[in-house]
C-alpha positions as CSV (number, residue, x, y, z in Angstrom):
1,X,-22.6,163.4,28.1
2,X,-23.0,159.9,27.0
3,X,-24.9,160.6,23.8
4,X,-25.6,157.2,22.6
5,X,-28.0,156.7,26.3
6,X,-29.3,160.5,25.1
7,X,-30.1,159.6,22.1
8,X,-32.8,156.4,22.7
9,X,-34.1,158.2,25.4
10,X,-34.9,161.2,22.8
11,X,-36.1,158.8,20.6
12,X,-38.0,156.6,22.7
13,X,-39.5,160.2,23.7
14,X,-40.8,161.3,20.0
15,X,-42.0,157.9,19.3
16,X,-44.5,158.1,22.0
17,X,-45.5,161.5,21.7
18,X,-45.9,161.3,17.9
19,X,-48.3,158.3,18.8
20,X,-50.4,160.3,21.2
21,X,-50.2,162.9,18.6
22,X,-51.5,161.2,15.6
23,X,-54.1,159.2,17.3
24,X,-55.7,162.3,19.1
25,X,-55.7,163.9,15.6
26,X,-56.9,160.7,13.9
27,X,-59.4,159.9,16.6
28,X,-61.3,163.5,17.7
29,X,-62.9,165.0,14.7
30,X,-62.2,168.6,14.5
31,X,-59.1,168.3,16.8
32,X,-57.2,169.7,14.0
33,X,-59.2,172.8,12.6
34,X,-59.2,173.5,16.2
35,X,-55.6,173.4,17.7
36,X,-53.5,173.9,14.3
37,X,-53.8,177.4,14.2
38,X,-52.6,177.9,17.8
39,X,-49.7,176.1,17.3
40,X,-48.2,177.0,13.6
41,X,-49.5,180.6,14.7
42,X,-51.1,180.8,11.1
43,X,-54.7,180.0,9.6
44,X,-54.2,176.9,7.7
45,X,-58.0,177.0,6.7
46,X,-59.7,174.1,5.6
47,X,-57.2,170.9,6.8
48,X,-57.5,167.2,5.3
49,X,-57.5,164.4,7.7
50,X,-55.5,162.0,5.7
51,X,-54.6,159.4,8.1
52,X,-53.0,155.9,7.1
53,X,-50.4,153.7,8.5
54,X,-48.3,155.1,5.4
55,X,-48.4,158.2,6.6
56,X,-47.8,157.2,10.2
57,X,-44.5,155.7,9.3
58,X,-43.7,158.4,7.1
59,X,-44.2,161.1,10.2
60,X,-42.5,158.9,13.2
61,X,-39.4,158.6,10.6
62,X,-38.9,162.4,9.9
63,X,-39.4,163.4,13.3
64,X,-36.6,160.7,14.6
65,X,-34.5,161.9,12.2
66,X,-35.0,165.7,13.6
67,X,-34.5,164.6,16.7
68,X,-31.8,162.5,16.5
69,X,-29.5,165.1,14.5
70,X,-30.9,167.5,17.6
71,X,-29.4,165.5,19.6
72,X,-26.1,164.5,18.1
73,X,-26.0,168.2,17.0
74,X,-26.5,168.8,21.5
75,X,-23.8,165.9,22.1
76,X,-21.3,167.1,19.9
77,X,-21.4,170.9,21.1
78,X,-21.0,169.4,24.8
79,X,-17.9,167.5,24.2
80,X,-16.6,171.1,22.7
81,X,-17.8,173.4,24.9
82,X,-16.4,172.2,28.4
């Protein structure tokens, strides 16, 4: 497994679907109230739409960070497990 080639592709993956994300959430009012609760399975109740560049950055960072260490993490058990 050549986890370095894994790895942009995973994080070329989360960058554009974080995108996608945060505009559709940004852009349709109401998206959120509608869709959270579906997918944390939870009533979040009243949810702020707080969107900024700051907190664009702040999002695409963390979830590159989860991904990559998901996919180091997937590397690292396929070099052991053969």
């Amino acid at each position: 497994m050549d986890t370095a080639r894994i790895s942009k592709i995973g994080l070329v993956w989360v960058t554009i679907v974080w995108t996608v994300c945060y505009l559709a959430f940004g852009l349709i009012p109401g998206l959120a109230s509608t869709i959270l609760p579906y997918l944390l399975h939870l009533d979040v109740g009243g949810v702020e739409n707080v969107f900024t560049i700051g907190n664009f950055a702040v999002g695409l960072v963390i979830w590159n960070l989860i991904v990559l260490v998901g996919i180091l993490l997937a590397g690292a058990l396929s070099n052991l497990i053969e």
